[in-house]
C-alpha positions as CSV (number, residue, x, y, z in Angstrom):
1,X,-24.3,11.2,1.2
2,X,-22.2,8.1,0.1
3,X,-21.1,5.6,2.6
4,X,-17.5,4.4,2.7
5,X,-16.5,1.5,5.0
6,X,-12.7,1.3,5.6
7,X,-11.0,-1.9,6.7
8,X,-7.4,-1.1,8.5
9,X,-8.6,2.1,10.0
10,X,-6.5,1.9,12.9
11,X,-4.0,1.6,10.4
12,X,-1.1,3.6,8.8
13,X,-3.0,4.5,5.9
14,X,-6.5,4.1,7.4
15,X,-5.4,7.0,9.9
16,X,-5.0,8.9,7.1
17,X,-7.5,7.9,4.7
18,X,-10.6,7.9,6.8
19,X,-10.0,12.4,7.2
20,X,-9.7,12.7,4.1
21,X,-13.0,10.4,2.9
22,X,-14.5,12.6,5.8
23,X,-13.8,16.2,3.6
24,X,-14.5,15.0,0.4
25,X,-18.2,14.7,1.9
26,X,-18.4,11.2,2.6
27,X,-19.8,9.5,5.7
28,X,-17.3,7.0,6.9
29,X,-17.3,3.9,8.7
30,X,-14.2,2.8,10.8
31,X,-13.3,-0.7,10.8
32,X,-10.9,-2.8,11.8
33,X,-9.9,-6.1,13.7
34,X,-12.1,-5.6,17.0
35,X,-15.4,-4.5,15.0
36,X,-15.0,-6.6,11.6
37,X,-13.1,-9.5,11.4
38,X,-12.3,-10.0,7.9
39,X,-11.1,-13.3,8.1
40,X,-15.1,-14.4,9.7
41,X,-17.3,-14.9,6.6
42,X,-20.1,-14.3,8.0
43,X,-19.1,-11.4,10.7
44,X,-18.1,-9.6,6.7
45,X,-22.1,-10.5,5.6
46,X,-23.4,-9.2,8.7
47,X,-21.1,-5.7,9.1
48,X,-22.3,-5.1,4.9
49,X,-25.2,-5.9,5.4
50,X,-26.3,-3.9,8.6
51,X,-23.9,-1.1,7.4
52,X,-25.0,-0.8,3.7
53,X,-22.0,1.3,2.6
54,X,-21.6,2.4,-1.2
55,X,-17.7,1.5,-1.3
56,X,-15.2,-0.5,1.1
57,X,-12.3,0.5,0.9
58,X,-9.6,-2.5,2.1
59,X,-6.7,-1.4,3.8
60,X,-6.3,-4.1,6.5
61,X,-3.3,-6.2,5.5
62,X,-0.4,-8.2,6.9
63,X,2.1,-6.3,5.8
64,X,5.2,-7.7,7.5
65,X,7.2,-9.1,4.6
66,X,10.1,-10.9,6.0
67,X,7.5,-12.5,8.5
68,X,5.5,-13.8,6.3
69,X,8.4,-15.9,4.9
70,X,8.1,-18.4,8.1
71,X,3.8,-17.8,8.4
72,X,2.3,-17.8,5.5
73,X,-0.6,-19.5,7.2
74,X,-0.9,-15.9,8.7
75,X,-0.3,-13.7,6.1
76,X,-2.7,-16.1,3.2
77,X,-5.7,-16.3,6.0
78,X,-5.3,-12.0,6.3
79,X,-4.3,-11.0,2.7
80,X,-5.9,-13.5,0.5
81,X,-9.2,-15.1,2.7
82,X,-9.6,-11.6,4.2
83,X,-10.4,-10.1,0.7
84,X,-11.7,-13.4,-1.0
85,X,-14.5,-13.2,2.3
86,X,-15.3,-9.2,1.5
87,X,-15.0,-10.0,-2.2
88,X,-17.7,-12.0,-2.2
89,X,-19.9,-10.2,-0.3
90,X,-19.3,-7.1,-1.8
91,X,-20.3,-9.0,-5.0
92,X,-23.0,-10.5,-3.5
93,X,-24.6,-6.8,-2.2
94,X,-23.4,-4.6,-4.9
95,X,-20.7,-3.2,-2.8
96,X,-18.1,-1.1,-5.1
97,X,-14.8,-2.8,-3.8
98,X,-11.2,-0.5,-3.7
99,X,-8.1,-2.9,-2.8
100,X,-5.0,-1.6,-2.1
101,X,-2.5,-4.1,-3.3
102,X,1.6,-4.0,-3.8
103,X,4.6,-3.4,-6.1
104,X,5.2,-6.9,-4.5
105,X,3.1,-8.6,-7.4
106,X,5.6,-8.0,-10.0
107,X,9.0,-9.8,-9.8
108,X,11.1,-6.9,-10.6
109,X,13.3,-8.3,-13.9
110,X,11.4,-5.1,-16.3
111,X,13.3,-2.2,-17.4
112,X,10.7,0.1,-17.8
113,X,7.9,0.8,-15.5
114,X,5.2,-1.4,-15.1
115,X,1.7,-0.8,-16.2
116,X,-1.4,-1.9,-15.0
117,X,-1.7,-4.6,-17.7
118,X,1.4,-6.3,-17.0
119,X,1.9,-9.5,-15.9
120,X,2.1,-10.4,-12.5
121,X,4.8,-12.9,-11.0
122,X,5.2,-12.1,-7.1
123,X,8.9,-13.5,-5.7
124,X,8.0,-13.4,-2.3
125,X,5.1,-14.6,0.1
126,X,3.8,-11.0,1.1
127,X,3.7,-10.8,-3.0
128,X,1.6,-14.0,-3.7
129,X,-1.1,-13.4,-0.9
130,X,-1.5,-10.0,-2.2
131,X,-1.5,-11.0,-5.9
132,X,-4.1,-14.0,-4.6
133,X,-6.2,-10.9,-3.2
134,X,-6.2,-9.3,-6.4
135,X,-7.4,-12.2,-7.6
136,X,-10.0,-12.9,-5.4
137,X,-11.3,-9.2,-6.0
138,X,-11.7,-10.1,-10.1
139,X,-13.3,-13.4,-9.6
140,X,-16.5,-12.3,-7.5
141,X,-16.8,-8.5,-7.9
142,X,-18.1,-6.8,-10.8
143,X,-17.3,-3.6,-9.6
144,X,-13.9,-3.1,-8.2
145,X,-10.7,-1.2,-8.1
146,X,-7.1,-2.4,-7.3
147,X,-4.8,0.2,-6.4
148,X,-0.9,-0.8,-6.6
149,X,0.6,1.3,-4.0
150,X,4.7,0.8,-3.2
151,X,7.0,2.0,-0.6
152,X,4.5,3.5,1.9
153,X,5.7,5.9,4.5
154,X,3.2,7.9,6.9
155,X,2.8,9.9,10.4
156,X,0.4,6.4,11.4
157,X,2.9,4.5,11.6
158,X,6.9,2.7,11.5
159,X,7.8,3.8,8.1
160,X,11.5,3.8,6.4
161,X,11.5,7.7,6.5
162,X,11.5,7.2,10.2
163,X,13.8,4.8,10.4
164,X,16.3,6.2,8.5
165,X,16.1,9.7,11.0
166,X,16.4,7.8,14.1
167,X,19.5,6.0,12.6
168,X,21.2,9.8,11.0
169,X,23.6,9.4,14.1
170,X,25.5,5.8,13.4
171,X,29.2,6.2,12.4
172,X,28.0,4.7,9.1
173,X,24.9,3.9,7.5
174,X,24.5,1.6,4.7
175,X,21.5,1.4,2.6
176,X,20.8,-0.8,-0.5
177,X,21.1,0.5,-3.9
178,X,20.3,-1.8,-6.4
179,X,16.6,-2.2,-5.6
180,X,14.0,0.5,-7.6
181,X,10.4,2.0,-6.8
182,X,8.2,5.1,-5.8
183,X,8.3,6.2,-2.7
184,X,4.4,7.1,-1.7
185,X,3.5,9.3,1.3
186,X,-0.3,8.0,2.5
187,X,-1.6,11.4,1.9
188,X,-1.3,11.3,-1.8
189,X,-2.2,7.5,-1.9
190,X,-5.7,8.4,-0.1
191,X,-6.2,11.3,-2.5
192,X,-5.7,9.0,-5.3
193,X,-8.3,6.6,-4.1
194,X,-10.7,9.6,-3.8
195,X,-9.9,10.8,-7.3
196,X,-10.5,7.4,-8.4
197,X,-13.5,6.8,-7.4
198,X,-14.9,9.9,-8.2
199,X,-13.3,10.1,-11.8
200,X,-11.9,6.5,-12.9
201,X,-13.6,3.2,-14.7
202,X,-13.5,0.2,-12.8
203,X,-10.2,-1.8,-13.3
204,X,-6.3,-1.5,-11.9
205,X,-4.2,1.4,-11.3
206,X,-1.0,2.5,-9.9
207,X,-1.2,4.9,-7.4
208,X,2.8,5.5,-6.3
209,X,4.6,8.6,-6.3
210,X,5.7,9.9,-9.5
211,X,9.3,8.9,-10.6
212,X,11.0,6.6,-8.8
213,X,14.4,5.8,-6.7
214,X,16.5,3.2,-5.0
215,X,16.4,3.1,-1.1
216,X,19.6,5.0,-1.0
217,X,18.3,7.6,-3.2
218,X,15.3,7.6,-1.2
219,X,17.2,7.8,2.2
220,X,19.7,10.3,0.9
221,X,17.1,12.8,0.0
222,X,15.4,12.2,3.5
223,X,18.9,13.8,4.8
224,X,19.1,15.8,2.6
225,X,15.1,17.4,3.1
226,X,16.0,16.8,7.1
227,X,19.2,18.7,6.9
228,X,21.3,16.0,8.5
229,X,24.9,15.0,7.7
230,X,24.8,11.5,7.5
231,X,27.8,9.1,6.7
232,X,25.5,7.6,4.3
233,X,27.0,4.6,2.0
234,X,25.4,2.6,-1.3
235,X,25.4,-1.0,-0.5
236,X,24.1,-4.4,-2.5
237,X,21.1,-6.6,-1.9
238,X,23.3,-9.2,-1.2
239,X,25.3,-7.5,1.7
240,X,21.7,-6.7,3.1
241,X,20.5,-10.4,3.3
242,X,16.6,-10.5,4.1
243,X,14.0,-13.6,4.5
244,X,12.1,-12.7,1.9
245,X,13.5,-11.9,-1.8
246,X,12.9,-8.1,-3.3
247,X,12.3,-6.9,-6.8
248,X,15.3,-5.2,-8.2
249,X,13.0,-3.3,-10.1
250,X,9.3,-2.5,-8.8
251,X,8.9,0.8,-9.8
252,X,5.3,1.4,-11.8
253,X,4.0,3.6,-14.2
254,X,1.0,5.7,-12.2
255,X,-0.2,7.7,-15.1
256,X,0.1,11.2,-13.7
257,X,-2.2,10.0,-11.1
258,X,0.6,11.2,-8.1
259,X,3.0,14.3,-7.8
260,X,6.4,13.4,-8.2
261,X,7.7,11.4,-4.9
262,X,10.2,14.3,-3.8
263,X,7.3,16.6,-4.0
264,X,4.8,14.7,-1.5
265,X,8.4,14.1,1.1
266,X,8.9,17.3,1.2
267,X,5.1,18.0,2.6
268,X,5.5,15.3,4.6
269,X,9.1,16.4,6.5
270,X,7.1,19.8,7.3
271,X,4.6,18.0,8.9
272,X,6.4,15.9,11.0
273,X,8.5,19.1,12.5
């Protein structure tokens, strides 16, 4: 049986993922900040080396956007040391790294999806300490997979399909417009990485929900799939200010890999009910 170690268990995806490892016959190992402290060199050697898994698979992020506008000290020590420390000893052990990296690394001025082989210019610091992880995973692992994932929503955790439902009952709700990208649900994300694994060559992939939207799109189908009337109204990036800066255009090309967004929200609406 293969070993899979999963950083960011505890997490959205992580919650998620690990099951779904579990059923594809896969003995897992749960990980996050109280039993491997990615950030700790040497706490990474010492889980790897003790645990001896086949694959990590690297969820654990920081993941708060805006936030990382005013600590980037944070989010560089999690996003980019974090996976430059498990990079290396992966690497070092023969470990088959997966990292799940971001839309974020692209700075949204294309106007057709991105592929894999694009070039990466992230606007934002989320973006860069992501795109330095990607980097990081290239430089000392021979074996690896990146896996660009965008616009995550999931059961685990505070996700903009929730959001938007706990907000159906304002007077009016605005929601930006001018912003593009595939909504993924975390179910289909962690079925990727499976198929991935199990089917795929090394290298970097896409894994987003097919076909893409802008948030309002996104939001108006959640109303629509929830059967809520909801005084929903377009609005502009610019009457929506944020910390950190957003692609106008992130949406990515996933090669069939995911069923088309609308598809996967539907699953996931019956499953929160």
């Amino acid at each position: 049986m293969q070993k899979v170690l999963v950083t960011g268990a505890n997490g959205m995806l992580g919650q998620d993922l690990c099951p779904i490892f579990q059923d594809a016959g896969y003995e897992v190992i749960e990980t996050d900040i109280h039993n491997l402290d990615i950030t700790s060199l040497s706490m990474v050697e010492t889980v790897l080396s003790e645990e001896k898994p086949d694959f990590v698979v690297h969820c654990a992020a920081y993941t708060n956007v805006d936030k990382a506008e005013e600590d980037l000290e944070t989010a560089s020590r999690i996003n980019t040391l974090g996976s430059e420390n498990l990079a290396k000893i992966c690497g070092k052990l023969g470990i088959t790294l997966v990292y799940v990296s971001t839309d974020y690394v692209f700075a949204g001025d294309a106007k057709v999806p991105y592929k894999s082989t694009d070039k990466t210019s992230p606007l934002n610091n989320y973006g860069l300490t992501k795109y330095q992880g990607e980097e990081a995973v290239k430089k000392y692992c021979d074996k690896f997979y990146i896996t660009r994932t965008s616009w995550l929503y999931g059961i685990h955790g505070k996700n903009f399909v929730e959001t938007m439902i706990s907000l159906a009952d304002k007077p009016e709700l605005k929601v930006v417009d001018d912003q593009m990208g595939c909504p993924t649900w975390t179910v289909d994300l962690a079925n990727a990485i499976v198929k991935i694994i199990e089917t795929k060559p090394y290298g970097i992939y896409h894994t987003c929900g097919g076909d893409f939207t802008t948030w309002y799109g996104f939001a108006k189908e959640i109303f629509a799939q929830a059967g809520l009337e909801v005084n929903l109204k377009p609005c502009t990036t610019e009457e929506f200010p944020r910390p950190a800066k957003r692609p106008h255009y992130s949406v990515m090309d996933n090669e069939g890999l995911l069923r088309n967004w609308k598809l996967a929200l539907k699953d996931y609406m019956k499953l929160r009910m």
